[in-house]
N, C-alpha and C positions, 0 to 999 in steps of 0.2 A: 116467031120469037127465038127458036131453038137458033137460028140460021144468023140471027144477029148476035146471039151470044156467041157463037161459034166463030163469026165473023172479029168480032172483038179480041175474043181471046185470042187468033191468031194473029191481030194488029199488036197485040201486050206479047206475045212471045216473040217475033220479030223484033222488036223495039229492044226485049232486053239482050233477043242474041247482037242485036246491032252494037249496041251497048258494050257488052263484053270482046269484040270485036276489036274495035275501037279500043277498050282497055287494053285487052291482047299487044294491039298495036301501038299503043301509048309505052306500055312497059319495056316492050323491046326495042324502040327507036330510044327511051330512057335510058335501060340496062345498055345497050351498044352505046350510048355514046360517053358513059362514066365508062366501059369498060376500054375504049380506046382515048382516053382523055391521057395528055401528054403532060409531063411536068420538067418543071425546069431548076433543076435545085445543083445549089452551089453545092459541094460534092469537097470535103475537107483533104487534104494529100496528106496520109500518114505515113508511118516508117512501118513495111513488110519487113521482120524478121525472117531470120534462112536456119537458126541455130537449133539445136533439138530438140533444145531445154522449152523452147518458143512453141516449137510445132506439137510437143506432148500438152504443155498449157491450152493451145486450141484445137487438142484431140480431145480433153477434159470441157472443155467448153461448148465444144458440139454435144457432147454425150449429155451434160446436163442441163443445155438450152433445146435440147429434144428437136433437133436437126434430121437424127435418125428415127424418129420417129416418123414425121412427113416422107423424108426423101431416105429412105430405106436401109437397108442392114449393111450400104456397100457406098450410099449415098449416090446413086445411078439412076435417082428416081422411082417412083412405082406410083400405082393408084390412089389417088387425096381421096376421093370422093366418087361412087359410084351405087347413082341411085336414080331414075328414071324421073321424077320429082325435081330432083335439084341438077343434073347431067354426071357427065362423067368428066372430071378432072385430075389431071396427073401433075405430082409434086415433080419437079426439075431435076434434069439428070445436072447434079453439079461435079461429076468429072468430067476430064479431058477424051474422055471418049466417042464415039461417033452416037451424036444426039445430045451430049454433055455443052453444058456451058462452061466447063476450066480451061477449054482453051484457046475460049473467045474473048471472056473478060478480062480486060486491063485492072489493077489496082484499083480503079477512081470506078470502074463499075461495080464489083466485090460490092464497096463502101457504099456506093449508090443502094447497091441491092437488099443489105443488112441491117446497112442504119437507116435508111430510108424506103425501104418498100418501093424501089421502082429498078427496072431493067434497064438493059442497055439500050433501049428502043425507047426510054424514056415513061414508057406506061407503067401503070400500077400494078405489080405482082398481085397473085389470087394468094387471099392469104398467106401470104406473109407476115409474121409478128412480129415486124420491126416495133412497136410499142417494150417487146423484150429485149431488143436487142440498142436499141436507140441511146441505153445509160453505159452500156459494156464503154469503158474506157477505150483510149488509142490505143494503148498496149495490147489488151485483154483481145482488140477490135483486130489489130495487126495480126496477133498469135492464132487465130482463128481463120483470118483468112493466108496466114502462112501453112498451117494445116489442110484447107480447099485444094491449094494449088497445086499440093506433092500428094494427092489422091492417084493411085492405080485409075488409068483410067479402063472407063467400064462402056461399051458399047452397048448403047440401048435406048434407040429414040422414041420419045412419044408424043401420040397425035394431038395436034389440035384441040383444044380443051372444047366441049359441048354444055353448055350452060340450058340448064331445064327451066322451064316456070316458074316454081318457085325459087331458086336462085336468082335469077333475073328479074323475081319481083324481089326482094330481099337488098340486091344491088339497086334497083331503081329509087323503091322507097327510101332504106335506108344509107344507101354505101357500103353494106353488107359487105367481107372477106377482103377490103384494099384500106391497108391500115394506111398506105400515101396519104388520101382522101382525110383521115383524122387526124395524124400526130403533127406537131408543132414542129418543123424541121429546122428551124432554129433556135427552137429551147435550149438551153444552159444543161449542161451536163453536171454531174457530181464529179468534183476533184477524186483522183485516184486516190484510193487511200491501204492502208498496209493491209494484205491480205493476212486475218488474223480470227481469235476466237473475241470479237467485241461487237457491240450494238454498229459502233462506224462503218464497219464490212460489212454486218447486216443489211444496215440500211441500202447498199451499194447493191447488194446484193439481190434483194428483194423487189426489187424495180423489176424481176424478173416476173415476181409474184404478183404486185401491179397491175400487168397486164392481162390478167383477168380476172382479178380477185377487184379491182379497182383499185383509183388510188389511194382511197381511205381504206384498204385493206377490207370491207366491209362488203364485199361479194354482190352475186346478183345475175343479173342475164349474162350466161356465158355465148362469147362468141362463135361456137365450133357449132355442128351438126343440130338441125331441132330435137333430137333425142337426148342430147346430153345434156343432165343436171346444170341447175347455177350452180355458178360457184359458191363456197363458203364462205361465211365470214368467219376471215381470220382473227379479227382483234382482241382484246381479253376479255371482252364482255362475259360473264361468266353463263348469260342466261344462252344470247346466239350465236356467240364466238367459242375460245379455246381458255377462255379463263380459266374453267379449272382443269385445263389439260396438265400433267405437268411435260417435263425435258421428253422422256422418256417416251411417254405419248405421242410427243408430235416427231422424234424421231422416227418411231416404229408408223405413225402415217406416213412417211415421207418415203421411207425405204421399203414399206409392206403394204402400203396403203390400208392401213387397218385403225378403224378409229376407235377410240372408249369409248363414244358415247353414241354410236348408232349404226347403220348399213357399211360394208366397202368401200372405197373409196372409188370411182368411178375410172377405170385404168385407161382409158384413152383423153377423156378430159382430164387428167391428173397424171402423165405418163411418170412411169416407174422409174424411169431413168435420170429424172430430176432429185432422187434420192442417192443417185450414184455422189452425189459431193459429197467431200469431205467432212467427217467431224467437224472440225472448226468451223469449213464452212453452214452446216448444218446449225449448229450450237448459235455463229452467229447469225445469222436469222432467226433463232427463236428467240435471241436476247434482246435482238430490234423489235421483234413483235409483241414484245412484252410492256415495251415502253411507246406504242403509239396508242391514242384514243380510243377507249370501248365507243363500241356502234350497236347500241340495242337496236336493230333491226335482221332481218333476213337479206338486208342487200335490196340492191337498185333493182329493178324490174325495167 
C-alpha cells in the first residue's frame, strides 16, 4: 500500500514540476518576444530649438517630467531596477558619452523615444513614460529635446538589461513596463495653450498626472515597482480624493510631500522634483483639478 502511495505521489509531483516547467517556458518564449517586438510608427518632424531661452525651458521640463529621477543626477544613466525577482535594469545613458545615446539619435529618434516609447532599433523602451510625455506640445517637445542634445557628455556604459521571473511574467501576462504596447500613437494632442495660472494650462498640464493617477484622475494600481503604493485619487471627492484639501495643502504635497490627511507621500512613486514647477504652474493644476468629476472610489485596481 505504502509503495503505491509513494508511487502516486511521485507521478503528482513530476506532473506539477513538468507543469511549471512548461510555464517557466511558456513565460519566457512570451516575455522575449513582446520584449523584442518591433514597431513601426510614423514619427512627426518638429523644429529643434538652439536658443537658450528654449534650452532652460527643457532644462525645467526634464527636472519636472522626473527624467532625473530614472536616468540620474547627470542624466548618464544608473540602476532602474535592481532586485533578483524582477532582474537588474539600467535607465539609458542619454548623453553623448561613450555608452550614451546623444550622439546616436537623430531628431526623428529623440521624438520616437519620448513621445512614443520606442528606440532607434525600433523596440519598445523598458519603461518609458511616454503616456507623460505623449500631450507635451511640439515646442515644449523640441525644448526638451534641444536640452538632451547640449548635455556634457558623460562616459558610462551599461549592460545588458537581465530580466527576472517575475518581470518577465508581469511583461508576458500583462505588457508590464513598454508603455509602446498601450498608448494610442495617433491620438489627438491638446492645442498648446498660454502657459499661465488657469484651469487651460492645468488641464495641459496634468496629462502629466494622468499617467498614473489615471485618466479620470481617480488613481489605482500604480505601474512602478510591486512595493510601491497606488496611486491617489486625485479628484475632489471629499470622502477619497482631495476635496477638502485646500491651495495650500496640495502645494505643500507637491513640494514636501506631506499630506493633511494621512502618511508621507511615497518619494519615489511621487518624485520630489515634480514640485520643482512653478507657482502658476502648480496653482494651475490645482485649479483644473478642481473642476474635473468627484470619483467615490479608491481607484482602479
Amino acid at each position: 500500500m505504502l509503495k503505491k502511495v509513494l508511487k502516486w505521489l511521485g507521478i503528482v509531483v513530476a506532473g506539477i514540476i513538468g507543469l511549471l516547467v512548461l510555464a517557466a517556458l511558456g513565460i519566457y518564449m512570451v516575455s522575449n518576444s513582446k520584449i523584442n517586438t518591433t514597431y513601426d510608427i510614423t514619427v512627426e518632424a518638429i523644429a529643434i530649438p538652439t536658443d537658450s531661452a528654449a534650452v532652460a525651458r527643457g532644462a525645467h521640463i526634464a527636472e519636472t517630467r522626473v527624467c532625473y529621477d530614472c536616468h540620474g543626477p547627470d542624466l548618464a544613466g544608473q540602476v532602474f531596477m535592481d532586485a533578483p525577482p524582477m532582474g537588474t535594469i539600467y535607465a539609458s545613458n542619454l548623453t553623448s558619452g561613450n555608452g550614451g545615446i546623444g550622439g546616436q539619435y537623430s531628431d526623428t529618434d529623440w521624438v520616437r523615444a519620448i513621445r512614443h516609447g520606442v528606440g532607434a532599433d525600433h523596440k519598445a523602451l523598458f519603461n518609458m513614460p511616454s503616456e507623460a510625455f505623449w500631450s507635451l506640445s511640439d515646442a515644449d517637445l523640441g525644448a526638451l529635446i534641444a536640452f538632451l542634445k547640449q548635455l556634457p557628455p558623460v562616459d558610462n556604459p551599461h549592460p545588458a538589461p537581465e530580466y527576472g521571473p517575475v518581470s518577465r511574467g508581469l511583461i508576458a501576462l500583462t505588457g508590464a513596463f513598454f508603455s509602446a504596447a498601450h498608448i494610442d500613437h495617433d491620438a489627438p494632442r491638446m492645442q498648446e495653450v498660454e502657459a499661465a495660472a488657469t484651469p487651460e494650462f492645468g488641464a495641459y498640464l496634468a496629462q502629466l498626472c494622468a499617467a498614473c493617477h489615471q485618466a479620470d484622475f481617480s488613481g489605482g494600481t500604480h505601474h512602478g515597482p510591486p512595493d510601491w503604493p497606488n496611486t491617489a485619487n486625485i479628484t475632489p471627492d471629499p470622502e477619497y480624493g482631495i476635496g477638502k484639501w485646500s491651495e495650500a495643502d496640495f502645494f505643500r504635497a507637491m513640494r514636501e510631500g506631506k499630506r493633511p490627511d494621512g502618511p508621507d507621500i511615497h518619494p519615489e512613486a511621487m518624485p520630489r522634483t515634480i514640485g520643482n514647477m512653478t507657482d502658476d504652474e502648480l496653482k494651475a493644476i490645482w485649479l483644473y483639478l478642481q473642476t474635473v468629476p468627484p470619483v467615490a472610489s479608491k481607484g482602479k485596481e
